[in-house]
N, C-alpha and C positions, 0 to 999 in steps of 0.2 A: 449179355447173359441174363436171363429169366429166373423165375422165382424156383422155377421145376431145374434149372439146372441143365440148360442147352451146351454147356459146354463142361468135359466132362474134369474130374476133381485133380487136380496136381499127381503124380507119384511119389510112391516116398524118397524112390531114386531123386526125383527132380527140388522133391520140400527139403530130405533130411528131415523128416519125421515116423517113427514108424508105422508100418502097413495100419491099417485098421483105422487110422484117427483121422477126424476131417480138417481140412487144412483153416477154414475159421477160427474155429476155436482155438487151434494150436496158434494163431495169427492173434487174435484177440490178447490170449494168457501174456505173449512176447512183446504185445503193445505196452500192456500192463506193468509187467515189471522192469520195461524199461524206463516207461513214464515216470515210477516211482525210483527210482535212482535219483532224480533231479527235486522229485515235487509231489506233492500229493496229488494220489489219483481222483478224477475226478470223471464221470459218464460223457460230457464233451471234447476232454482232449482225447476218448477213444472212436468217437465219432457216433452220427446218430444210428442208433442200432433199430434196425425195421422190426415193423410188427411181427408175428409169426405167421410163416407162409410169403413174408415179402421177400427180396434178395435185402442182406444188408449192405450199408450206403457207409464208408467213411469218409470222416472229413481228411482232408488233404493238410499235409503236416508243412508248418508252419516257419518260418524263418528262425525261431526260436528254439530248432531243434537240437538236442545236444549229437555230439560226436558219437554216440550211440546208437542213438534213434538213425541216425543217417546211414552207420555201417549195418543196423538191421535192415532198414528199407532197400539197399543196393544190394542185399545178399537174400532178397524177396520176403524176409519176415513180416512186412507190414504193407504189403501189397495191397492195392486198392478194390484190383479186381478179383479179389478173391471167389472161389467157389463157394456155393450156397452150401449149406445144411444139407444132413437128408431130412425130410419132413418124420421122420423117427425121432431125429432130435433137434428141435430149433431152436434157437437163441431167443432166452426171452427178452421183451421187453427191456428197459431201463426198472430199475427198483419194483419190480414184479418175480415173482420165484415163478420158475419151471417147469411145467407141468399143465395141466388142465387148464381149463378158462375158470373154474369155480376154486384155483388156485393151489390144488390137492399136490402134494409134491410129487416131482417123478424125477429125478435126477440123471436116470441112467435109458438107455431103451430098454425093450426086453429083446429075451436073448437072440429070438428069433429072427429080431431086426438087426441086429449089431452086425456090420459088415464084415464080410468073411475075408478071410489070407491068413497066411502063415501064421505072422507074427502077431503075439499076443500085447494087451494089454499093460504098461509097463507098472512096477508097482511104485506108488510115490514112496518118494523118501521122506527125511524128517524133514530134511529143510525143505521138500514142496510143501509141508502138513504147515509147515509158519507162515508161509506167503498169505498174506492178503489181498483178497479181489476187491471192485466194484461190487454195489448189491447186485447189478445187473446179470453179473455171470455169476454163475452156478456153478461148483465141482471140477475147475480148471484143473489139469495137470500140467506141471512143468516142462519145457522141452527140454530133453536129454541133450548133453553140453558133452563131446564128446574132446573138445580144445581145450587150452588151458586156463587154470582158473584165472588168469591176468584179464583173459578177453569177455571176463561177466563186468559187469555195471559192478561199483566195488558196494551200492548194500546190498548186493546178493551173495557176497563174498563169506561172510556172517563166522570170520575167522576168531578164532579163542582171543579172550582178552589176555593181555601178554603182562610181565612185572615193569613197572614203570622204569626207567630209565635215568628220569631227572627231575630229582625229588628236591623243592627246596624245603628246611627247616627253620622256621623263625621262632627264635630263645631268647627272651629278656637276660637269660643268665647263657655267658659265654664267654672265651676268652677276651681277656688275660683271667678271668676269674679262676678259681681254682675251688673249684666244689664238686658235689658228687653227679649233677645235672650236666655240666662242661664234661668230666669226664665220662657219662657213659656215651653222651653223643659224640665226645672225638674216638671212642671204639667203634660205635658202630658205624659212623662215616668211615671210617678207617677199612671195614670189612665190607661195606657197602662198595668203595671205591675199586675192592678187587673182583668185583661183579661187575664190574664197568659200567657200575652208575655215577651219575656227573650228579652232584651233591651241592646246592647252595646252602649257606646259614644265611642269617640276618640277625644279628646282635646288635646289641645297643649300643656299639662302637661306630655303627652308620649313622648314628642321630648325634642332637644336641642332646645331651643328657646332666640331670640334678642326681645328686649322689643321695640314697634311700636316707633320710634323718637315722643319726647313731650310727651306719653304716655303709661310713665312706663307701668302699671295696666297693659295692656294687652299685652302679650306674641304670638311674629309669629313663629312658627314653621319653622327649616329651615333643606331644605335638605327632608323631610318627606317621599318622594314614597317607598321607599324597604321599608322600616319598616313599613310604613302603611300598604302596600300590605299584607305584611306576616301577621299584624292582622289580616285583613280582612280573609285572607284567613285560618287563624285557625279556625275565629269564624265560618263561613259559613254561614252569613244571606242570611235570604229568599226576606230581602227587605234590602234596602241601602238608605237614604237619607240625603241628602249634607248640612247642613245647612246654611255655610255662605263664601264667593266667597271670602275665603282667601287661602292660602298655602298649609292647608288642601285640602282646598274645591276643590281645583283643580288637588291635587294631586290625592283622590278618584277620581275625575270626568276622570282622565286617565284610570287608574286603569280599571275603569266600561265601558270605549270605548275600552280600550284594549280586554276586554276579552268576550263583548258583553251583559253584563247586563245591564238592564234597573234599571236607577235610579230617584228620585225625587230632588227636589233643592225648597228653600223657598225663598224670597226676603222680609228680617228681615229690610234690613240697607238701606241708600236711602244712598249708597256710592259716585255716582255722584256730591251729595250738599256737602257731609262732605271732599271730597279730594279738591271741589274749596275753602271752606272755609279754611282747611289748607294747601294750598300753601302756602310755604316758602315765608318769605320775599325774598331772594336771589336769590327766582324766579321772581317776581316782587309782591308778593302777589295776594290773591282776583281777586282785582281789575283790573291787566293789564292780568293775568294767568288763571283765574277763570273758564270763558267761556271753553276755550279751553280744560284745565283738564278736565273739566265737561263731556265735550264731549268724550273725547277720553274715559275714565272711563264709561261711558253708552255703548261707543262702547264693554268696554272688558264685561261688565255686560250682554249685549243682547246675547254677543258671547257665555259665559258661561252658563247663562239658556238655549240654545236654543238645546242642545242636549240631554234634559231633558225628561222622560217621561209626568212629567207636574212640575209644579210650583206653588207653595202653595205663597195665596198674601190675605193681610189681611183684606184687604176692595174692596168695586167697585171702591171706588176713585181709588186707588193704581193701579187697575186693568187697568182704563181707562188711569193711566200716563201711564204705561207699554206699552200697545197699541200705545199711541202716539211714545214712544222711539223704535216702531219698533220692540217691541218683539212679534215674531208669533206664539210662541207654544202655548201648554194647560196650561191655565192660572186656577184654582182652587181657590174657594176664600175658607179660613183658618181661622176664627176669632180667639180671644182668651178668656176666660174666669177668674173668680174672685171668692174665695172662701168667700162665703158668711157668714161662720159660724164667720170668722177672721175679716174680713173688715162689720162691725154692725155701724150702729149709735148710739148715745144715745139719752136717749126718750126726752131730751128741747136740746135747744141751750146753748152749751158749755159757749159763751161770757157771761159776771155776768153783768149785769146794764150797765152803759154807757161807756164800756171799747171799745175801738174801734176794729171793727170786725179783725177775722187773715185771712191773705192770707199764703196759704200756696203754695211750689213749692217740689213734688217731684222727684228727677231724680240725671242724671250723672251730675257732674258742668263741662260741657265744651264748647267749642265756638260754637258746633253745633247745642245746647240747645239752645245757645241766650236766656243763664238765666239772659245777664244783662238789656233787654230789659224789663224785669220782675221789676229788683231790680230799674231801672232808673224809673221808675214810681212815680210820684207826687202825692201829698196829693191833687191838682188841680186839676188832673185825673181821682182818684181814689176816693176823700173824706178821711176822716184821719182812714189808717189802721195797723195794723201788719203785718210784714213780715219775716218765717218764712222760711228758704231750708234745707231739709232733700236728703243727697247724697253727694257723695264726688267726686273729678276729678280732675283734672289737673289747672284749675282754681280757686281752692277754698281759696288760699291761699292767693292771688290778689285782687280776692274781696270781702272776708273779712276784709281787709284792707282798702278798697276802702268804703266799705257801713259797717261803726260799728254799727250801730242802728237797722240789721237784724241780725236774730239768726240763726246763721248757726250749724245743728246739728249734722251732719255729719251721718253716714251708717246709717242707722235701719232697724232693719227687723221682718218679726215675729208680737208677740204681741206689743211692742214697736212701730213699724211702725205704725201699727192696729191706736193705741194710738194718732198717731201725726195727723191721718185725721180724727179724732171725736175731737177734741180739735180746728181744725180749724173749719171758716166759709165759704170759699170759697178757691176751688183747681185752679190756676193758673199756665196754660202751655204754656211759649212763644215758644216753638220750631216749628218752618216750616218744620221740614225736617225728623220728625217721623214719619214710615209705619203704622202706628198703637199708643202706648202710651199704656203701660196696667195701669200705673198711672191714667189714665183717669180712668176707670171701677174697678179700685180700691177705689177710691175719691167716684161715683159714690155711688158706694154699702154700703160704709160709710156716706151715707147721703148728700154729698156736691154736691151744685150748681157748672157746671165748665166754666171757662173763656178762651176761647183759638183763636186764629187764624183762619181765614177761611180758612182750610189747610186739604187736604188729613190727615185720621186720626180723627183727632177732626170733619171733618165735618161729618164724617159716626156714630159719635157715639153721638156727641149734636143733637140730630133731633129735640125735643119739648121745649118750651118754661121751659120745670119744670126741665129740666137736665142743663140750665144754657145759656151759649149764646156764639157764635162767632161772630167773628169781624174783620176786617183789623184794625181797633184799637184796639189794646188790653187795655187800662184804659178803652173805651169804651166798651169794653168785662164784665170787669172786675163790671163798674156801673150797667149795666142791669144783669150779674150775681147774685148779691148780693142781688138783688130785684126779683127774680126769685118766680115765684107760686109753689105753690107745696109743700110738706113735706119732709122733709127727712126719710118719713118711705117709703113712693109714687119711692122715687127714688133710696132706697136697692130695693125693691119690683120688680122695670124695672131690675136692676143688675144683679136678682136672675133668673128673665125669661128669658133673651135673653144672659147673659154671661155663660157655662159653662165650665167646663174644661172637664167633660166628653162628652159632646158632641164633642168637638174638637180632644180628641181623636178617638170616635166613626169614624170622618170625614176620620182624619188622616189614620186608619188604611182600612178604607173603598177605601179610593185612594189604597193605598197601594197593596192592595188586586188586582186591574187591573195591576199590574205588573207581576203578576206571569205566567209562563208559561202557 
């Protein structure tokens, strides 16, 4: 075959291309994006392309062809003998654009030259418009795939990214523990698992661990990276999410920079308030050391969310501290949800005749709760109440001592729990320094009016006068509480609309889902 073209061009009957298109280029384009299924394309693996006006010459395909390249070659896509050009339009050079010798562009012929038949033109689609070529060719169009998509090269496939499947979560804090961190992730694993995702944790029950100084109950993991890693790397999640900026948390967060995966991170604990509040005395406590801890701890906090894909944060409040501290990633708001079947009110008021109303307090008993700002509370504050703490901690022993005339009940969970907030009249929460409270939308859902602080947390979730009141006083919380509009059927009703746990996982895995490749 000659440069002019002695032998005349394939039919579309016999290419399977249609009318109008010269069977080169259509051969060249199929070279192309087969090549690129395996490897990067490169002007030699498509062979050496002739000057303009010569026939082009390719090289003959090589023992290293994949199982593609072979069913194109047998089914004539990558044919050696292929037909020339018409001299209208020839294939340029290697790394030379199309067109003139003084290199002017010409892409297309004119009209007049374009060969004539029926069939027109075809128009590209979107995914021809993303294919990339060699410099060498110019304005390739795709070949029309008329089989099924199984039988393309799979990166020509270019199918939606789908919601991961098998997400593991690694949590410094995790059962047996009993805190607001442990339970919102066994909800949302919980609701994640009826989506048929396969769910790992990694708690600090996998390692050797030293119990936090003051604070038996929870266990630090020490030493963690090899052994973590090798989970990790057994299970093969498609997503990885960090949940709390301890031993663990940091040792995946290596892990996932080491090897370039993209992970998530939540901000559960307002760690910065809770380390100035336990400084040692023999640092100077609080007081002289406070500040400073504070600070350096938001510094390690910013550092560690900041090489997050995003960050799961529980309210706008929470949102806008975060902002202030300086954090610039993607901030994601996260709520939590309340199972409504469990947490019910009951149809009158619990209190019998003139027994004075309960205040109840659920949570961990520790200094960061500032559950005694609760218990100090006066009959002159408050008017004459009951006072009831459900939860155990590192303080409970102190001041039970301190305050005998409150009934400390110690863990409940479950129906029991259920139990303890329909039996009260009002849910009181001193803590400043909780991201969230799912006690609060617990109480909530059970009927109760809540008392709390004007505080990130309780502000984003008291909004109306009928769910209770905040306050920088809390006895003053606690009087306009008690007096609160509204029903307790009114305020399961708000619980059931705006908290759930399926939704949250919906969220959850929806972020989750922009991680994947």
């Amino acid at each position: 075959m000659t440069a002019t073209g002695s032998e005349s061009a394939p039919t579309p009957a016999a290419t399977g291309w249609p009318s109008g298109w010269t069977y080169p280029v259509r051969a060249v384009a199929a070279a192309v994006r087969t090549k690129r299924a395996t490897t990067r394309c490169a002007p030699k693996t498509l062979g050496r392309i002739a000057p303009q006006g010569a026939a082009p010459q390719f090289t003959a395909p090589k023992s290293s062809q994949t199982e593609a390249q072979q069913r194109r070659a047998a089914e004539g896509l990558t044919a050696p003998d292929a037909p020339t050009p018409p001299p209208t339009m020839p294939i340029a050079p290697a790394n030379r654009p199309m067109g003139s010798e003084t290199g002017a562009p010409q892409n297309r012929a004119p009209r007049e030259h374009m060969p004539e038949g029926p069939a027109k033109r075809p128009t590209p689609t979107a995914t021809d418009a993303r294919k990339t070529v060699p410099s060498g060719i110019t304005n390739p169009v795709a070949p029309r795939h008329d089989g099924p998509t199984e039988s393309l090269p799979p990166a020509r496939i270019g199918e939606a990214c789908t919601a991961p499947t098998r997400i593991m979560i690694v949590s410094d804090a995790w059962e047996p523990q009993v805190n607001g961190v442990v339970r919102s992730y066994q909800n949302i694993i919980r609701a994640l698992r009826q989506q048929d995702c396969t769910v790992r944790v990694i708690g600090p029950a996998d390692f050797a661990t030293l119990p936090v100084p003051g604070y038996s109950a929870v266990p630090l993991a020490i030493l963690p990276y090899r052994r973590l890693a090798a989970m990790i790397d057994a299970f093969a999640p498609q997503a990885v999410h960090i949940a709390v900026e301890g031993p663990l948390g940091w040792a995946a967060r290596r892990y996932c920079l080491r090897r370039g995966l993209p992970f998530s991170t939540s901000f559960h604990t307002n760690f910065p308030a809770y380390a100035a509040l336990r400084t040692p005395w023999w640092l100077g406590g609080p007081k002289l050391l406070g500040g400073p801890v504070a600070r350096l701890t938001t510094a390690l906090a910013r550092r560690f969310h900041a090489r997050a894909h995003h960050t799961f944060v529980t309210t706008p409040s929470m949102e806008a501290l975060l902002r202030d501290w300086g954090f610039a990633g993607q901030l994601v708001p996260l709520s939590r949800g309340v199972d409504c079947d469990v947490f019910a009110p009951v149809v009158a008021a619990p209190t019998p005749g003139n027994a004075p109303p309960t205040l109840l307090y659920v949570g961990r008993v520790a200094p960061e709760k500032d559950i005694a700002a609760f218990l100090r509370l006066t009959e002159e504050q408050t008017g004459p109440v009951r006072k009831v703490v459900v939860g155990d901690g590192p303080q409970r022993a102190a001041l039970s001592r301190a305050y005998p005339d409150v009934d400390f009940r110690g863990t409940l969970t479950g129906a029991a729990l259920a139990e303890a907030y329909r039996r009260a009249d009002c849910f009181v929460f001193p803590s400043r320094t909780d991201t969230f409270g799912i006690v609060l939308i617990e109480a909530m859902a059970s009927g109760l009016p809540i008392a709390a602080h004007d505080v990130p947390g309780p502000r984003d979730i008291v909004t109306v006068p009928m769910l209770g009141a905040i306050d920088s006083d809390l006895g003053r919380a606690v009087r306009h509480a008690l007096r609160a509009p509204g029903s307790r059927a009114a305020r399961h009703a708000h619980a059931r609309a705006h908290y759930s746990w399926d939704s949250v996982a919906e969220s959850f895995l929806h972020h989750s889902k922009e991680m994947q490749p």
